[in-house]
N, C-alpha and C positions, 0 to 999 in steps of 0.2 A: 592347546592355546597358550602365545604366552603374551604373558601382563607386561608392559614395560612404563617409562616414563621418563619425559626430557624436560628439563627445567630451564629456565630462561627469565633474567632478572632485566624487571623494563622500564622505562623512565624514570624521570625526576625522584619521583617517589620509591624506589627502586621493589614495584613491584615484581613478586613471583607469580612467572605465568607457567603453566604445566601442559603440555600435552600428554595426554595417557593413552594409551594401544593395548588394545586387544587385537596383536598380530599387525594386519593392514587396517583396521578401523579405527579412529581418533577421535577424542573428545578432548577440545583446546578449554580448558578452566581460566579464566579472567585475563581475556587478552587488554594489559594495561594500554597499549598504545599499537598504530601500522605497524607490525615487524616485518620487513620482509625477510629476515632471519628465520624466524617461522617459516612462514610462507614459503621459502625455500627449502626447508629441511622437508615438510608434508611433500613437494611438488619431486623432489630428488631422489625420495627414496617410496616414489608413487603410492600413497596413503594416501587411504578416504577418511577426511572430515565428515563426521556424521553430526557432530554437535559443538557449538561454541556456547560455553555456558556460565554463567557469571554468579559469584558465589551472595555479591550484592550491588546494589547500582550505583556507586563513587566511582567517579572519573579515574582513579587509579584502575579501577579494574573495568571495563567496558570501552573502553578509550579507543580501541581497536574493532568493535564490533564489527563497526561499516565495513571497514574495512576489506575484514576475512572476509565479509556477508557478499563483500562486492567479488572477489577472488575465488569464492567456494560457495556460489548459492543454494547448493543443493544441502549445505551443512544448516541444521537447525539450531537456530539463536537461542536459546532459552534463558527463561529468569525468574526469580520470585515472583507470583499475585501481587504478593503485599511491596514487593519494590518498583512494579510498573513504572511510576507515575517517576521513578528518581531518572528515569534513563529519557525521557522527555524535558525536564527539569532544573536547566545551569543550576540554579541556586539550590536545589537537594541535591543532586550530584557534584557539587561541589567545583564542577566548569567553572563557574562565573568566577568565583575568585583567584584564580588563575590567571584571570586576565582574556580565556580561551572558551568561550559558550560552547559548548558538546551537546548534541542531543543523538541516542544513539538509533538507529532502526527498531521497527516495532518488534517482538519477537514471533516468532512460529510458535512456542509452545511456554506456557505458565505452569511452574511447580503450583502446587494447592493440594489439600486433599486427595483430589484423583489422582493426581499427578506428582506421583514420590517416588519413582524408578526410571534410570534411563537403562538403555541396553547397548552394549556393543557386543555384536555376535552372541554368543553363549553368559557373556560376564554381565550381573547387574549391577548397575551402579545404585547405592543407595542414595536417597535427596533429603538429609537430615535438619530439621529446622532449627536454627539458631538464632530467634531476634533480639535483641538488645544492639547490636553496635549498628543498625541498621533495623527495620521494620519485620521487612523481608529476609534477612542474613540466611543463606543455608550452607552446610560443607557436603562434601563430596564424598560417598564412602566405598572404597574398592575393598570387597570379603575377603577375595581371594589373595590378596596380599596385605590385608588389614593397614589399609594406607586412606586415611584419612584428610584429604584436603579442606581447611579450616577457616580459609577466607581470614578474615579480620574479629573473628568471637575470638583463637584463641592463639598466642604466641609462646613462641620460647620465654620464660621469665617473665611475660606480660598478659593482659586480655585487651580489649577492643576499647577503641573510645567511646563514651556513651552520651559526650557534651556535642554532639552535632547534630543536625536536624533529622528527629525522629528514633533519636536514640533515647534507650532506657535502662540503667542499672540495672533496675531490676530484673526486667527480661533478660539482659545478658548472663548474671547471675544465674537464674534459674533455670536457660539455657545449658550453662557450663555445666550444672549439679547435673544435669539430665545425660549430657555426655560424659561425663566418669562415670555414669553410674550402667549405662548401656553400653560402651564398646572396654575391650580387653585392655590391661593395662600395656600389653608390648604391643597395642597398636602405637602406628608411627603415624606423625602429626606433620602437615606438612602448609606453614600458614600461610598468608600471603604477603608477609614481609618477613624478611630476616632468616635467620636460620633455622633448618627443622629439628623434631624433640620428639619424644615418646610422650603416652599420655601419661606414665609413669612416674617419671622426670619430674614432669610438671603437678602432676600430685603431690610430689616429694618435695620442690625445689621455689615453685614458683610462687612470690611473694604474695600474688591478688588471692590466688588458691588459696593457701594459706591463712590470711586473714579473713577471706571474705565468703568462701561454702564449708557447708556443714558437710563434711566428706567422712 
């Protein structure tokens, strides 16, 4: 099997969307906006979408759901329990102030409790919970290449905002401590804005880490 991964940086806010393969199968992570750039690279080089999945419910990342949902229905939406109600929601998802109300499609499937692994062919994907910059927040974790997709908990030299609705310090904090303490340090960190990092790096380097967990 091999693991691969195509990145694509998408609107205004100039989110990072990922698609990941195992082989022909895909799992598209936070499609921010309609790309048919996507859409084209899946349809060209004949790859199945099995999952479109969002790491939490801001309009930078869900933006495109309908979208895929309408061009690949057979691919399963998924999202956080605890982020439901943002993908319904301009003013928690953050639409309204944009000027542009979003509400995205319901999803097929709720990370929760039961619900903490996806699969493409033989690879699991792990579904790690991170709330603080969001209720719901989760990342994305690929074993077999220690690549961790991190949504908006954790950036190169930054973490997540926690001044928008339904955010909380503290959860995110005690989020972060829980992932340096659970994956490797040469896992590679890959967030949903800006550029990627090792968790290493960011032990060593990043300002929030530094002052603010007990590591």
């Amino acid at each position: 099997m091999k693991v691969w991964m195509e990145h694509f940086v998408l609107g205004e806010l100039m989110t990072n969307s990922f698609l990941v393969g195992v082989d022909e199968e895909v799992i598209l992570i936070d499609p921010a906006v309609p790309a048919q750039e996507i859409a084209d690279f899946i349809n060209k080089r004949g790859l199945h979408l099995r999952f479109i999945a969002n790491t939490h419910g801001h309009i930078d990342h869900i933006g495109g759901n309908d979208f895929f949902k309408r061009l690949f229905p057979e691919a399963k939406l998924v999202v956080s329990e605890q982020d439901l109600v943002y993908l319904d929601k301009p003013e928690l998802n953050l639409s309204s102030e944009l000027g542009r109300p979003y509400r995205s499609p319901f999803p097929d499937l709720l990370f929760n409790e039961e619900v903490s692994t996806l699969k493409l062919k033989e690879e699991e994907i792990k579904v790690y919970f991170t709330p603080g910059h969001t209720p719901g927040s989760v990342c994305f974790y690929f074993a077999a290449r220690k690549w961790l997709f991190s949504g908006d908990a954790l950036f190169a030299g930054s973490i997540g905002r926690t001044d928008l609705p339904g955010g909380s310090m503290r959860d995110l904090l005690e989020s972060l401590e829980r992932l340096f303490r659970d994956f490797d340090p040469d896992t590679e960190i890959f967030p949903g804005h800006g550029p990627f990092s090792t968790l290493a790096k960011e032990r060593a380097t990043n300002p929030f880490v530094l002052e603010y967990l007990n590591l």
